[in-house]
C-alpha positions as CSV (number, residue, x, y, z in Angstrom):
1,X,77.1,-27.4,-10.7
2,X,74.1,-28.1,-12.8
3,X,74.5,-31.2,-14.9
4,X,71.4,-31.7,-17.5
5,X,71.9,-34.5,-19.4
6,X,72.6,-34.1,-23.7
7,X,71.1,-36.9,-25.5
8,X,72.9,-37.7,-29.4
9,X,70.7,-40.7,-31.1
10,X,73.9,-42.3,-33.1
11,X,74.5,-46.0,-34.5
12,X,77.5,-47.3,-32.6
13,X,79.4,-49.0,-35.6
14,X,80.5,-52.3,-35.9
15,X,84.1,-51.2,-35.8
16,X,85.2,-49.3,-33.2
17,X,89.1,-48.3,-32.7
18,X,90.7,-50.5,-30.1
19,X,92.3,-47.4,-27.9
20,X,88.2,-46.2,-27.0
21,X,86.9,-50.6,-26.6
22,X,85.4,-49.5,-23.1
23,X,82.0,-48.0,-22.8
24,X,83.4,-44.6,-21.4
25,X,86.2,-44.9,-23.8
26,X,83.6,-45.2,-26.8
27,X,81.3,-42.5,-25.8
28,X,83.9,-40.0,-25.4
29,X,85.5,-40.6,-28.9
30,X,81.9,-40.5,-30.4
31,X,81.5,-37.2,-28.4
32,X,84.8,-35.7,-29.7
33,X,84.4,-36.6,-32.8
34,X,80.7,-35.1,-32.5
35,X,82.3,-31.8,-31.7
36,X,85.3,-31.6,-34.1
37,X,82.4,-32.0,-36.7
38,X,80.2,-29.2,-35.0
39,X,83.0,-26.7,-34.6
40,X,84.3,-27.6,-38.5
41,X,81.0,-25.9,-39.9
42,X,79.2,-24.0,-37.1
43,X,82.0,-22.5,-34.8
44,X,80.0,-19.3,-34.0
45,X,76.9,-21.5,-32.5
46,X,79.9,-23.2,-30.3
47,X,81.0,-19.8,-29.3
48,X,77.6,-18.4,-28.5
49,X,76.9,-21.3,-26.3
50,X,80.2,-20.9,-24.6
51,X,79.1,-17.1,-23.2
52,X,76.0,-19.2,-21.6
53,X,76.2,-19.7,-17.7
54,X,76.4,-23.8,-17.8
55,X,74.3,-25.6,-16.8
56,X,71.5,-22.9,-17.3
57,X,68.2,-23.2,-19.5
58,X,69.5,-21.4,-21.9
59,X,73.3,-23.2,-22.4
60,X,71.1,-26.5,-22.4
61,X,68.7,-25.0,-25.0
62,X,71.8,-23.8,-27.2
63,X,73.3,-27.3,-26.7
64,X,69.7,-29.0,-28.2
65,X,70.0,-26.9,-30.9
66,X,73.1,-27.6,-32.0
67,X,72.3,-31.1,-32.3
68,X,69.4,-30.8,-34.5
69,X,71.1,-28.0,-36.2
70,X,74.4,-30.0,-36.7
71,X,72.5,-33.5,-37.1
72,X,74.7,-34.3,-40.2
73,X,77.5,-34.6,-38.0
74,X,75.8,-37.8,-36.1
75,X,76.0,-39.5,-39.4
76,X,79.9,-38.7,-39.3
77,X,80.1,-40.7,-36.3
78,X,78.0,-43.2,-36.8
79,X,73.6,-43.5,-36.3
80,X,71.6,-45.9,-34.7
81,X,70.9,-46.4,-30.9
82,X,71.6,-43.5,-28.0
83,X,74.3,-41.8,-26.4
84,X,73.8,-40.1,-23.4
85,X,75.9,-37.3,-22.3
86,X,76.5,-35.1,-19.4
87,X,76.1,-31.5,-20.8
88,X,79.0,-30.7,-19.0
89,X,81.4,-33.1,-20.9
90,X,79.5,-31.9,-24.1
91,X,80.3,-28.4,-24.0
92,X,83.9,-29.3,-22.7
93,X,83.8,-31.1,-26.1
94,X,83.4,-28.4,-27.7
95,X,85.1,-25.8,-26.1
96,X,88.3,-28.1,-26.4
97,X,87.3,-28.4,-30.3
98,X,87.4,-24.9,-30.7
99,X,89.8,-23.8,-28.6
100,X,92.7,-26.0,-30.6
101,X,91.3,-25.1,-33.9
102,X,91.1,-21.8,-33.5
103,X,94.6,-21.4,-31.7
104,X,97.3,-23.8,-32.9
105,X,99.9,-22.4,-30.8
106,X,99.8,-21.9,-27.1
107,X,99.4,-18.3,-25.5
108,X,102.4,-16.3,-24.2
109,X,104.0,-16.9,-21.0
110,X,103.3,-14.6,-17.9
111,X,106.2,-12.3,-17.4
112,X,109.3,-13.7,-15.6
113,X,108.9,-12.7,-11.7
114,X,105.5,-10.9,-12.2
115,X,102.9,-11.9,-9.4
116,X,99.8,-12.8,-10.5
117,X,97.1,-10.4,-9.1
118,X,94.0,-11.9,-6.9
119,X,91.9,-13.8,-9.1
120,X,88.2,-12.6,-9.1
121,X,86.0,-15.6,-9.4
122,X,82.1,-15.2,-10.5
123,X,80.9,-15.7,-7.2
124,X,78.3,-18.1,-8.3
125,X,79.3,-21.4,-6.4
126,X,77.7,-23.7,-9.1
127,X,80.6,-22.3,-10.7
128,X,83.4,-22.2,-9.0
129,X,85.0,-25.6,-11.2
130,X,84.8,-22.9,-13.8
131,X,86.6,-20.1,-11.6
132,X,89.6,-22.7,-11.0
133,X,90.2,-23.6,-14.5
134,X,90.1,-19.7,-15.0
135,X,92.2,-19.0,-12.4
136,X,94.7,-22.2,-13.3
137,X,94.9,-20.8,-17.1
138,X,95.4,-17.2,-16.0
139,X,98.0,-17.8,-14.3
140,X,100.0,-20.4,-16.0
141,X,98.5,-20.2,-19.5
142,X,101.3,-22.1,-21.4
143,X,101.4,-25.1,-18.9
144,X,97.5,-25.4,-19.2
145,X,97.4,-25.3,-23.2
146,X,100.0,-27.8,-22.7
147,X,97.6,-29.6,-20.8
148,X,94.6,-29.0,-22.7
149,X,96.3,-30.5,-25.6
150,X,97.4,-33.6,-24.6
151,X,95.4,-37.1,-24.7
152,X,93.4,-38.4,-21.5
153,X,95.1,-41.2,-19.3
154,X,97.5,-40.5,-21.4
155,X,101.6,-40.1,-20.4
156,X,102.0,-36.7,-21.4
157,X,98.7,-36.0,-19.6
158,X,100.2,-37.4,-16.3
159,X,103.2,-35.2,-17.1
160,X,101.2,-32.1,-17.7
161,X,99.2,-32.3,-14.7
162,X,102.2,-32.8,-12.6
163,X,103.7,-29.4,-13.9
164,X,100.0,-27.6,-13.4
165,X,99.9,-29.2,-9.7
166,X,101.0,-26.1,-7.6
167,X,99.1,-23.7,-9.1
168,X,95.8,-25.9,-9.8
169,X,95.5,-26.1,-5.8
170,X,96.4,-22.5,-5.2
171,X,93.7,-22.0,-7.4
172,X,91.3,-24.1,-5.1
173,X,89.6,-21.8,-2.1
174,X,89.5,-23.4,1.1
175,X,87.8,-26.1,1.7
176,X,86.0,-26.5,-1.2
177,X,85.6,-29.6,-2.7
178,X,85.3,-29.8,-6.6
179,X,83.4,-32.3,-9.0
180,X,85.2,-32.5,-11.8
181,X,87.4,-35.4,-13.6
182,X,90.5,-34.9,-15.9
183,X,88.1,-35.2,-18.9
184,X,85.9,-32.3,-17.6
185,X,89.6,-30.0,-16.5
186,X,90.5,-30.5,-20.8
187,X,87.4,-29.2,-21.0
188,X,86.9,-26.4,-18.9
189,X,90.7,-25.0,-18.9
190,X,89.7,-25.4,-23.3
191,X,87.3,-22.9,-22.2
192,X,88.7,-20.3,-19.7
193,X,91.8,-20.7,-22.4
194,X,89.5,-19.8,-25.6
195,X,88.4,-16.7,-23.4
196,X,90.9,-15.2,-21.7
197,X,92.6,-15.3,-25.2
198,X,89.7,-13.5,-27.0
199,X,89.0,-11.4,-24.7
200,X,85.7,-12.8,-23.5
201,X,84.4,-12.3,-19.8
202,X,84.3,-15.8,-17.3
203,X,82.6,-13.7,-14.8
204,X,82.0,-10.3,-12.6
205,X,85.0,-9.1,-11.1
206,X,83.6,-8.5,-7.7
207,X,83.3,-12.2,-7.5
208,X,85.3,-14.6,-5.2
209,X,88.5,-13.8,-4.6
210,X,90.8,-17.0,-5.2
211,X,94.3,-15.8,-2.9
Protein backbone atom coordinates (compact mmCIF):
# COMPACT_ATOMS: atom_id res chain seq x y z
CA UNK A 1 0.00 0.00 0.00
CA UNK A 2 1.37 3.36 -0.96
CA UNK A 3 2.52 5.36 1.98
CA UNK A 4 3.54 9.10 1.07
CA UNK A 5 4.54 10.87 3.81
CA UNK A 6 2.11 14.16 5.30
CA UNK A 7 4.23 16.72 6.78
CA UNK A 8 2.30 19.32 9.69
CA UNK A 9 4.91 22.23 10.74
CA UNK A 10 3.63 22.58 14.60
CA UNK A 11 5.44 23.79 17.90
CA UNK A 12 5.58 20.87 20.23
CA UNK A 13 4.53 22.66 23.57
CA UNK A 14 6.22 22.79 26.61
CA UNK A 15 3.52 20.79 28.25
CA UNK A 16 2.67 17.78 26.95
CA UNK A 17 -0.02 15.24 28.76
CA UNK A 18 1.79 12.54 30.52
CA UNK A 19 -0.44 9.42 28.90
CA UNK A 20 1.22 10.59 25.07
CA UNK A 21 5.34 11.32 26.96
CA UNK A 22 6.77 8.95 24.15
CA UNK A 23 7.66 10.24 20.74
CA UNK A 24 4.98 7.98 19.03
CA UNK A 25 2.64 8.67 21.81
CA UNK A 26 3.05 12.56 21.17
CA UNK A 27 2.68 12.58 17.52
CA UNK A 28 -0.35 10.64 17.47
CA UNK A 29 -2.16 12.91 20.07
CA UNK A 30 -0.95 15.97 17.99
CA UNK A 31 -2.34 14.06 14.90
CA UNK A 32 -5.72 13.39 16.54
CA UNK A 33 -6.10 16.39 17.84
CA UNK A 34 -5.10 17.82 14.19
CA UNK A 35 -8.05 15.93 12.87
CA UNK A 36 -10.81 16.49 15.52
CA UNK A 37 -9.99 20.26 14.61
CA UNK A 38 -10.21 19.51 10.75
CA UNK A 39 -13.42 17.55 10.81
CA UNK A 40 -15.10 20.33 13.50
CA UNK A 41 -15.12 22.98 10.57
CA UNK A 42 -14.35 21.20 7.26
CA UNK A 43 -16.04 17.70 7.44
CA UNK A 44 -16.98 17.62 3.65
CA UNK A 45 -13.10 18.16 2.54
CA UNK A 46 -12.56 14.95 5.04
CA UNK A 47 -15.27 13.13 3.25
CA UNK A 48 -14.08 14.01 -0.28
CA UNK A 49 -10.68 12.85 0.54
CA UNK A 50 -12.10 9.63 1.95
CA UNK A 51 -13.68 8.58 -1.72
CA UNK A 52 -9.84 9.02 -2.92
CA UNK A 53 -8.04 5.61 -3.67
CA UNK A 54 -5.09 5.99 -0.73
CA UNK A 55 -2.22 6.47 -1.26
CA UNK A 56 -2.93 7.95 -4.81
CA UNK A 57 -1.77 11.50 -6.22
CA UNK A 58 -4.85 12.69 -5.73
CA UNK A 59 -5.79 11.46 -1.81
CA UNK A 60 -2.16 12.99 -1.13
CA UNK A 61 -2.97 16.20 -2.96
CA UNK A 62 -6.51 16.38 -0.96
CA UNK A 63 -4.48 15.59 2.23
CA UNK A 64 -1.91 18.88 1.33
CA UNK A 65 -4.72 20.90 1.00
CA UNK A 66 -6.35 20.32 3.97
CA UNK A 67 -3.49 21.31 5.77
CA UNK A 68 -2.97 24.65 4.28
CA UNK A 69 -6.68 24.98 4.11
CA UNK A 70 -7.22 23.99 7.81
CA UNK A 71 -3.70 25.64 8.96
CA UNK A 72 -5.62 27.32 12.02
CA UNK A 73 -6.00 24.04 13.35
CA UNK A 74 -2.03 23.66 13.81
CA UNK A 75 -2.15 26.61 16.08
CA UNK A 76 -4.85 24.44 18.19
CA UNK A 77 -2.30 22.01 18.73
CA UNK A 78 0.56 23.72 19.07
CA UNK A 79 3.33 25.51 16.14
CA UNK A 80 6.85 25.45 15.90
CA UNK A 81 9.16 22.58 14.64
CA UNK A 82 7.86 19.39 12.24
CA UNK A 83 5.70 16.52 12.51
CA UNK A 84 5.98 13.93 10.05
CA UNK A 85 3.26 11.70 9.27
CA UNK A 86 2.47 8.64 7.31
CA UNK A 87 -0.51 9.64 5.14
CA UNK A 88 -1.97 6.56 5.97
CA UNK A 89 -2.24 7.24 9.79
CA UNK A 90 -3.45 10.80 8.72
CA UNK A 91 -6.36 9.95 6.84
CA UNK A 92 -7.13 7.12 9.54
CA UNK A 93 -7.17 10.32 11.72
CA UNK A 94 -9.56 11.56 10.08
CA UNK A 95 -11.76 9.08 9.05
CA UNK A 96 -11.91 8.00 12.85
CA UNK A 97 -12.67 11.83 13.58
CA UNK A 98 -15.51 11.74 11.36
CA UNK A 99 -16.74 8.60 11.73
CA UNK A 100 -17.54 9.19 15.76
CA UNK A 101 -18.75 12.56 15.16
CA UNK A 102 -20.99 12.01 12.72
CA UNK A 103 -22.34 8.71 14.30
CA UNK A 104 -22.58 8.63 18.07
CA UNK A 105 -24.14 5.35 18.31
CA UNK A 106 -22.94 2.13 16.76
CA UNK A 107 -24.68 0.63 13.59
CA UNK A 108 -27.25 -2.25 13.85
CA UNK A 109 -26.39 -5.76 14.40
CA UNK A 110 -26.43 -8.33 11.49
CA UNK A 111 -29.48 -10.47 11.71
CA UNK A 112 -29.35 -13.35 14.20
CA UNK A 113 -28.26 -16.62 12.08
CA UNK A 114 -27.98 -14.75 8.74
CA UNK A 115 -24.76 -15.73 6.79
CA UNK A 116 -22.84 -13.08 5.57
CA UNK A 117 -22.63 -13.25 1.73
CA UNK A 118 -18.92 -13.43 -0.05
CA UNK A 119 -17.27 -10.25 0.48
CA UNK A 120 -16.17 -8.53 -2.88
CA UNK A 121 -12.93 -6.88 -2.25
CA UNK A 122 -11.52 -4.04 -4.81
CA UNK A 123 -9.18 -6.26 -6.32
CA UNK A 124 -6.46 -3.72 -6.19
CA UNK A 125 -3.71 -5.50 -3.87
CA UNK A 126 -2.34 -2.09 -2.61
CA UNK A 127 -5.53 -2.33 -1.07
CA UNK A 128 -6.43 -5.17 0.26
CA UNK A 129 -5.75 -3.69 4.26
CA UNK A 130 -8.70 -1.68 3.18
CA UNK A 131 -10.80 -4.85 1.83
CA UNK A 132 -10.25 -6.53 5.46
CA UNK A 133 -11.40 -3.73 7.48
CA UNK A 134 -14.35 -3.64 4.96
CA UNK A 135 -14.97 -7.05 5.17
CA UNK A 136 -14.27 -7.17 9.27
CA UNK A 137 -17.00 -4.13 9.64
CA UNK A 138 -19.47 -5.68 7.20
CA UNK A 139 -19.72 -8.44 8.90
CA UNK A 140 -19.59 -7.63 12.52
CA UNK A 141 -20.42 -3.94 12.39
CA UNK A 142 -21.23 -3.52 16.15
CA UNK A 143 -18.02 -5.36 17.46
CA UNK A 144 -15.88 -3.10 15.13
CA UNK A 145 -17.53 0.37 16.23
CA UNK A 146 -16.90 -1.06 19.47
CA UNK A 147 -13.52 -1.27 18.51
CA UNK A 148 -13.07 1.73 16.58
CA UNK A 149 -14.12 3.61 19.66
CA UNK A 150 -12.01 2.55 22.11
CA UNK A 151 -8.38 4.00 23.19
CA UNK A 152 -5.06 2.37 21.67
CA UNK A 153 -2.98 -0.03 24.09
CA UNK A 154 -5.70 0.48 25.83
CA UNK A 155 -7.81 -2.46 28.05
CA UNK A 156 -10.88 -2.15 26.40
CA UNK A 157 -8.87 -2.17 23.15
CA UNK A 158 -7.32 -5.60 24.03
CA UNK A 159 -10.85 -6.68 24.86
CA UNK A 160 -12.34 -5.43 21.58
CA UNK A 161 -9.90 -7.02 19.49
CA UNK A 162 -10.26 -10.26 21.21
CA UNK A 163 -14.07 -10.31 20.33
CA UNK A 164 -13.26 -9.07 16.44
CA UNK A 165 -10.52 -12.01 16.39
CA UNK A 166 -12.47 -14.76 14.42
CA UNK A 167 -13.91 -12.75 11.97
CA UNK A 168 -10.74 -10.33 11.43
CA UNK A 169 -8.85 -13.56 10.11
CA UNK A 170 -11.67 -14.89 8.13
CA UNK A 171 -11.49 -11.74 6.68
CA UNK A 172 -7.76 -12.31 5.68
CA UNK A 173 -7.29 -14.31 2.09
CA UNK A 174 -4.78 -16.77 2.14
CA UNK A 175 -1.61 -16.12 2.51
CA UNK A 176 -1.48 -12.67 2.51
CA UNK A 177 0.36 -10.93 4.72
CA UNK A 178 -0.93 -7.37 5.93
CA UNK A 179 0.94 -4.10 6.99
CA UNK A 180 -0.97 -2.58 9.23
CA UNK A 181 -0.81 -1.80 13.18
CA UNK A 182 -3.74 -1.37 15.71
CA UNK A 183 -3.51 2.44 15.17
CA UNK A 184 -3.89 2.12 11.34
CA UNK A 185 -7.11 -0.91 12.00
CA UNK A 186 -8.99 2.33 14.24
CA UNK A 187 -8.39 3.93 11.26
CA UNK A 188 -9.35 2.03 8.46
CA UNK A 189 -12.38 0.05 10.11
CA UNK A 190 -13.34 4.35 11.07
CA UNK A 191 -13.46 4.31 7.47
CA UNK A 192 -15.11 1.09 5.88
CA UNK A 193 -17.59 1.96 9.08
CA UNK A 194 -18.33 5.71 7.88
CA UNK A 195 -19.11 4.07 4.37
CA UNK A 196 -20.89 1.19 4.61
CA UNK A 197 -23.09 3.36 6.85
CA UNK A 198 -23.64 6.20 4.25
CA UNK A 199 -23.85 4.34 1.70
CA UNK A 200 -20.55 5.00 0.02
CA UNK A 201 -18.72 2.49 -2.33
CA UNK A 202 -15.03 0.72 -0.83
CA UNK A 203 -14.69 -0.74 -4.22
CA UNK A 204 -15.96 -2.77 -7.48
CA UNK A 205 -17.86 -5.63 -6.72
CA UNK A 206 -16.15 -7.92 -9.17
CA UNK A 207 -13.13 -7.60 -6.93
CA UNK A 208 -11.56 -10.32 -4.68
CA UNK A 209 -13.64 -12.49 -3.24
CA UNK A 210 -12.72 -12.78 0.63
CA UNK A 211 -14.55 -16.56 1.56
Amino acid sequence: MAGASFILALTVPAFVPAAHADDHDRAAYYMHSFAKCVVRGDKDSVAALLNEKPGSAEANAAMQAIGKRRSGCLKVVGGGGKLKMNSASMRGALAEQLYTDEFSSPPDAPVQGEQPIPFQGSGDPDLVSYDVAACMATRDPVDTDSFVRTDVKSEAEKAALSKLAPTLANCVPTGTKLGFDRELLHGMAAEALWKMRKGVSSGPAAGQKLD
